[in-house]
KEDOSE-593308 format. One line per 2 residues: their letters; for each residue x, y, z of N, C-alpha, C. Coordinates in steps of 0.001 Angstrom, whole numbers. Layout:
N
A = X,Y,Z,X,Y,Z,X,Y,Z | ... .
REM end
This chain:
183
XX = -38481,164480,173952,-39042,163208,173522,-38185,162075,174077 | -38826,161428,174824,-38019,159564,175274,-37832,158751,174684 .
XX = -37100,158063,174510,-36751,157373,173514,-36777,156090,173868 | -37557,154772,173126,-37823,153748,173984,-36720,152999,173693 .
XX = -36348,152393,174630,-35572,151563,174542,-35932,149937,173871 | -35198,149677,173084,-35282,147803,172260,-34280,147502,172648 .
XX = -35137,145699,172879,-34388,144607,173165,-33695,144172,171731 | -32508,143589,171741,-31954,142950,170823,-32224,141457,170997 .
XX = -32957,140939,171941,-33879,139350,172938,-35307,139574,171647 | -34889,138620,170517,-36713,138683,170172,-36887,137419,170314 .
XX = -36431,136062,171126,-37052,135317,171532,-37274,134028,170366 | -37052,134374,169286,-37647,133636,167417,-36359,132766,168004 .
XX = -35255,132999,168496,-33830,131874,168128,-34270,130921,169368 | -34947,131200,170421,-35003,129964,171198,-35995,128252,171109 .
XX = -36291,128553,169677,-37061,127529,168869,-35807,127213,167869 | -34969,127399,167414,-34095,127345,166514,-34387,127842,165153 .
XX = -34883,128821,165181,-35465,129566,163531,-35033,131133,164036 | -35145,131487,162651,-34656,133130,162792,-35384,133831,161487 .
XX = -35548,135449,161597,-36178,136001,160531,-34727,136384,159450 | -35674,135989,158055,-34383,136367,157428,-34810,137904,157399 .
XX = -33982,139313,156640,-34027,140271,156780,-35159,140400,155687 | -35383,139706,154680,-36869,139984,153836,-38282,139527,154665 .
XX = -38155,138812,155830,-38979,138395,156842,-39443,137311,156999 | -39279,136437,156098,-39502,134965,156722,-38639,134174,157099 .
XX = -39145,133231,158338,-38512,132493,159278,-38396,131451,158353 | -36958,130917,158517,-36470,130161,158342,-35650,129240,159821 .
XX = -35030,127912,159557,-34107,127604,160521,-33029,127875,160904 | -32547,128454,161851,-30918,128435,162243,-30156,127334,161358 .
XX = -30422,126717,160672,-29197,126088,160238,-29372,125796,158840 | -30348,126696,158053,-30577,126559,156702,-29346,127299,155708 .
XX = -28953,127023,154840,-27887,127687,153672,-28379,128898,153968 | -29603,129810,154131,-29522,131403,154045,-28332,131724,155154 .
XX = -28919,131710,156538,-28134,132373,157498,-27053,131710,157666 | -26828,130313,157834,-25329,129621,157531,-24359,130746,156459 .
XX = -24927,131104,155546,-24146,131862,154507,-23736,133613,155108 | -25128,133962,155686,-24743,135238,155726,-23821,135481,157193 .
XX = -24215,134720,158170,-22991,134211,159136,-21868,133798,159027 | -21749,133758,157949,-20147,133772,157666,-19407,135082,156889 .
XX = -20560,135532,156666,-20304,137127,156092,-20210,137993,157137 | -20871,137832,158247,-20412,138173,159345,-19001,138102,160442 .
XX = -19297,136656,160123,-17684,136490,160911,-16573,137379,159894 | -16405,136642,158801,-15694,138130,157480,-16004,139251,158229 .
XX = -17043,140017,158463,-16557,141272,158387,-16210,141759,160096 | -16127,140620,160726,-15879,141363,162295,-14148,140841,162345 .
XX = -13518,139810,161687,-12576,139477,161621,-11872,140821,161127 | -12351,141434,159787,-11715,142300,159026,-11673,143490,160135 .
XX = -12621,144071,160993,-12777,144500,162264,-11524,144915,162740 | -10904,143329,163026,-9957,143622,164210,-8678,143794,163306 .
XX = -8887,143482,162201,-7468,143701,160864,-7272,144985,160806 | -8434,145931,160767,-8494,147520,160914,-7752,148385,162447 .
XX = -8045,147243,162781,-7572,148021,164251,-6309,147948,164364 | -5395,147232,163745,-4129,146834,163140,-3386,147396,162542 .
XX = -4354,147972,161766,-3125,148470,160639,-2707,149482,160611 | -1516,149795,160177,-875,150691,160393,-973,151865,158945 .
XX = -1241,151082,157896,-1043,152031,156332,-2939,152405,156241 | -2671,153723,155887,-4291,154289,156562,-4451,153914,154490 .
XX = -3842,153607,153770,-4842,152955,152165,-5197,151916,153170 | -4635,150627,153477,-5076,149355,154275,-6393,149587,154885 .
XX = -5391,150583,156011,-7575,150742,156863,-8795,151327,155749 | -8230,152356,155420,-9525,152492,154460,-10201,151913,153848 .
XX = -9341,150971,152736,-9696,149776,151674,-10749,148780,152446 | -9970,148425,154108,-10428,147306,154803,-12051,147709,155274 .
XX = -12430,149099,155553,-13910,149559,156134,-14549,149498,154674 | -14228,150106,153554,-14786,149838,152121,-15476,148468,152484 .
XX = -14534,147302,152452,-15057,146116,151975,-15959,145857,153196 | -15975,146037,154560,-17044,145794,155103,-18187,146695,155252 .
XX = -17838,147317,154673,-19006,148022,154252,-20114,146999,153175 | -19118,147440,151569,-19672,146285,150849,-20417,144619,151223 .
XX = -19380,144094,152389,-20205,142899,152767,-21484,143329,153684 | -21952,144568,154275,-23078,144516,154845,-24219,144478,153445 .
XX = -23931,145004,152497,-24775,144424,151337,-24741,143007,150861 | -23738,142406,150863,-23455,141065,150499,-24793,139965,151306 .
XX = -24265,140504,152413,-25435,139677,154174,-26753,139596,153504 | -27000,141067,153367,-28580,141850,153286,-28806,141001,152040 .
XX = -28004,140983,151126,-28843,140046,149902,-28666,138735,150091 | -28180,138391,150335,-28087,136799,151649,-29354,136395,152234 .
XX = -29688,137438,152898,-30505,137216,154020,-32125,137959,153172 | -32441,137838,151784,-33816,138478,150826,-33907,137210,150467 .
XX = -35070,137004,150229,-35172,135902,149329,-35992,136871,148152 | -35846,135926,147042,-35384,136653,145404,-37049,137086,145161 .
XX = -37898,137185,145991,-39024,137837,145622,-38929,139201,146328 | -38233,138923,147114,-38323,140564,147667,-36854,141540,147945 .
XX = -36342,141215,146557,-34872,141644,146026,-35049,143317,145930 | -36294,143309,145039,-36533,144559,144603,-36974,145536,145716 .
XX = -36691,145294,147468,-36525,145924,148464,-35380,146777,148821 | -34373,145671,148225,-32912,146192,149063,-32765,147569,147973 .
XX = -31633,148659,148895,-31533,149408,148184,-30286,149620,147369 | -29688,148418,147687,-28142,148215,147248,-27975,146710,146676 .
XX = -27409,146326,145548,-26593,145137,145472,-25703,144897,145046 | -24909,143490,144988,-23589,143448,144105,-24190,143101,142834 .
XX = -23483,144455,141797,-23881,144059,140360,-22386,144323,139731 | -22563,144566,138380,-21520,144790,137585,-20604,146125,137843 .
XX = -20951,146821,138535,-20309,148387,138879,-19796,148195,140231 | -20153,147611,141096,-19063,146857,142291,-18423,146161,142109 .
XX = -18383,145183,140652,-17179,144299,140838,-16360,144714,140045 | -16367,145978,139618,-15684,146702,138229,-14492,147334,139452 .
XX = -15219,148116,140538,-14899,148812,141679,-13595,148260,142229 | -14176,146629,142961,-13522,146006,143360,-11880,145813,142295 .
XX = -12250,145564,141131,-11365,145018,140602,-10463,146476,140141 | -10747,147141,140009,-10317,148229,139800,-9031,148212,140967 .
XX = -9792,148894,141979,-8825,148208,143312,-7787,147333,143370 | -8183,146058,142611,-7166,145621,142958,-5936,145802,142219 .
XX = -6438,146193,140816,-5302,146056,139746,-4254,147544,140192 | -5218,148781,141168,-4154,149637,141699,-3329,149110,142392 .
XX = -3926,148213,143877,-2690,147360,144587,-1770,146430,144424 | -2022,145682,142718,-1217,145337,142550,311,146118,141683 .
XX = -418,146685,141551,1064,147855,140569,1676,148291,142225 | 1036,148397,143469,2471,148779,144688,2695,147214,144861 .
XX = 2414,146246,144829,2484,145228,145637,3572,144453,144965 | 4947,143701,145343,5570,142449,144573,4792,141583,144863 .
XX = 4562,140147,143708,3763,139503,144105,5015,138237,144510 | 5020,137434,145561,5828,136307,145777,5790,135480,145196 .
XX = 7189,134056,144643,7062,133290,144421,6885,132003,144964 | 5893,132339,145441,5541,130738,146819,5029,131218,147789 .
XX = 4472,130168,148504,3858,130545,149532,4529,131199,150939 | 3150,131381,151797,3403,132535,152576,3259,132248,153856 .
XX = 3891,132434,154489,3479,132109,155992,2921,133049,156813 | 1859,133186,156804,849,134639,157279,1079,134291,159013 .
XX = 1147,136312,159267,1766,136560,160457,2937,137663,160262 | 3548,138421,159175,4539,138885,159254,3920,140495,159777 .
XX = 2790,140582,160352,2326,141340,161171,964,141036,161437 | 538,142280,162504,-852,141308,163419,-2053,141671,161982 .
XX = -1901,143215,161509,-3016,143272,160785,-3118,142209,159562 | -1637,142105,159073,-1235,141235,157666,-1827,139873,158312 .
XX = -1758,138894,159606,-2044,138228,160104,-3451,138055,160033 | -4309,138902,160183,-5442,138645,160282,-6438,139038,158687 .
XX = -5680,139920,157970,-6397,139993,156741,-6021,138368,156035 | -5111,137612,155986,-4582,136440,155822,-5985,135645,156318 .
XX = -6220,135739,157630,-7700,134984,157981,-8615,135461,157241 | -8898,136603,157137,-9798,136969,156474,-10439,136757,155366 .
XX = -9118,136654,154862,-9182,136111,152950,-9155,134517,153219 | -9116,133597,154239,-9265,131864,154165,-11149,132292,154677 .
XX = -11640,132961,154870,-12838,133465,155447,-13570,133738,154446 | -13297,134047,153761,-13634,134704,152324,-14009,133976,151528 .
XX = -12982,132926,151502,-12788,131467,150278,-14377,131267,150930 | -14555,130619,152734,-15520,130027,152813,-17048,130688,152504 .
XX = -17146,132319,152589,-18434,132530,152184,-18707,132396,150747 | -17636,132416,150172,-17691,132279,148542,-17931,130633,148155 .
XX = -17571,129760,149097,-18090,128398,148722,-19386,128033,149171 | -19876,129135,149982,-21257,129189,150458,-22335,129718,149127 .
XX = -21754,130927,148808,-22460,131515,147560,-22462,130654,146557 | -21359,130199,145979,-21547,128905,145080,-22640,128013,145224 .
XX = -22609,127117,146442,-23981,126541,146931,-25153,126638,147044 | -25138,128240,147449,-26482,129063,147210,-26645,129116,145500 .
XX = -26067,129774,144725,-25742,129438,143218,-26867,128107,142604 | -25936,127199,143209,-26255,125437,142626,-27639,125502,142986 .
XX = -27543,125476,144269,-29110,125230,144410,-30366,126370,144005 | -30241,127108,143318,-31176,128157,142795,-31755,129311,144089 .
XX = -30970,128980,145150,-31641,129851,146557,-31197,131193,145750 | -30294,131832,145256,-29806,133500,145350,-29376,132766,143809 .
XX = -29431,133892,142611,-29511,134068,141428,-28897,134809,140986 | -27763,135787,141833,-26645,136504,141482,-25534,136150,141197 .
XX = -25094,135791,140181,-23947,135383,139878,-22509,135680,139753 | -23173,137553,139417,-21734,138268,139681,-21492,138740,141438 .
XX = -22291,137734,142495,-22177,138238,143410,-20688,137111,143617 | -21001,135553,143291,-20039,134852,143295,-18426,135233,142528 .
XX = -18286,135991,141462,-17575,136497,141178,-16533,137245,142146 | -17342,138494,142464,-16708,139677,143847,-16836,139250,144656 .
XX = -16875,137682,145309,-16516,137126,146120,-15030,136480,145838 | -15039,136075,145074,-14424,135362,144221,-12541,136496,144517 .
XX = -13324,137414,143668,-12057,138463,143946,-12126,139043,144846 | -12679,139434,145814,-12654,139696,147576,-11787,138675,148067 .
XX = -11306,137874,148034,-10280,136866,148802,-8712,137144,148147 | -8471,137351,146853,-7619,138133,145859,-7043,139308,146596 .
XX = -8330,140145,146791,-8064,141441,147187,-7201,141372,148726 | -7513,140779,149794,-7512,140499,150991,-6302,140040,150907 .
XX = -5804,139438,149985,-4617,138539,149651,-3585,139762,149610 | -3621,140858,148747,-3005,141950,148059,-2581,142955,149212 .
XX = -3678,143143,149904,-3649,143568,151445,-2398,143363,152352 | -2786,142334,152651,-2009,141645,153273,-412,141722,153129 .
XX = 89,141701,151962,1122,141369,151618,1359,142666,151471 | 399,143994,150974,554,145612,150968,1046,146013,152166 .
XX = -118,145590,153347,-157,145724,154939,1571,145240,155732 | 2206,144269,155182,3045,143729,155659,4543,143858,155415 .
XX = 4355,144521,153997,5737,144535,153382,6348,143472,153319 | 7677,142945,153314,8218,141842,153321,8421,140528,154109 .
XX = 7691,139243,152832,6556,138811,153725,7565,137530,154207 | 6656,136432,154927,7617,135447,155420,7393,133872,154748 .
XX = 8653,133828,154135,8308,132131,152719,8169,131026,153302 | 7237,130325,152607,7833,128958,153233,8813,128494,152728 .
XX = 10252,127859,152991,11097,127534,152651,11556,126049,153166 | 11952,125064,151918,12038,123791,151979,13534,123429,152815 .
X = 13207,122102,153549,14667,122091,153798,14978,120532,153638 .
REM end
């Protein structure tokens, strides 16, 4: 059997609109895909944090969460009539998950007194982006929130602590980290 080959060219972006993944076109520059494009950049950033790291809890933890954000996108990218499609979302048992998680990494982790100057390695370096990446899809979800577009609230939450987590990482990933220090 041959297998046909698809274009990833469907032609919808050279008008400036795009399908959301529940199927209606919207604009390239509406709060849906603005939002879930940044869930994207998150998870290709976290990408190259994986390719980094050296503590295989780190890599693991780090494919978990992009994993999780390909659900995050996907409910991003539904609009709330056709929720009851997806076969996954963030509810109360992912952010139990999440948090669970973190409260293990924090029993290895010291936590610092002050800030941090991210960089005290490439993966710690880039989960550091990751988690300022994080803040921004979570101020996206908020927005989505306000304005009644997406109606999940504990999605804003495990966003919320997804930047926490990334934080914990980081400083797990890096060991002893680098202060800012006054002079």
């Amino acid at each position: 059997m041959t297998r046909q080959k698809i274009s990833i060219t469907t032609k919808t972006g050279d008008t400036g609109e795009t399908r959301l993944f529940s199927g209606e076109l919207v604009a390239k520059h509406s709060s849906r895909p603005d939002a879930y494009g940044d869930v994207d950049e998150l998870v290709s950033i976290l990408g190259i944090a994986r390719c980094h790291c050296e503590k295989p809890l780190t890599r693991d933890s780090v494919l978990e969460i992009q994993r999780q954000l390909f659900i995050v996108g996907s409910e991003l990218a539904t609009t709330g009539a056709k929720l009851d499609r997806l076969p996954q979302r963030i509810d109360a048992d992912r952010l139990r998950q999440l948090e669970e998680r973190m409260s293990a990494l924090e029993a290895e982790v010291e936590i610092p007194s002050g800030f941090i100057v991210p960089g005290g390695s490439l993966a710690a370096g880039h989960l550091d982006l990751a988690r300022t990446v994080a803040r921004r899809c979570e101020r996206q979800v908020s927005a989505l929130l306000d304005d009644e577009t997406i109606d999940n609230s504990t999605l804003l939450v495990w966003m919320n602590r997804l930047s926490d987590y990334l934080y914990l990482l980081a400083r797990f990933e890096e060991g002893e980290p680098t202060m800012v220090k006054e002079e």
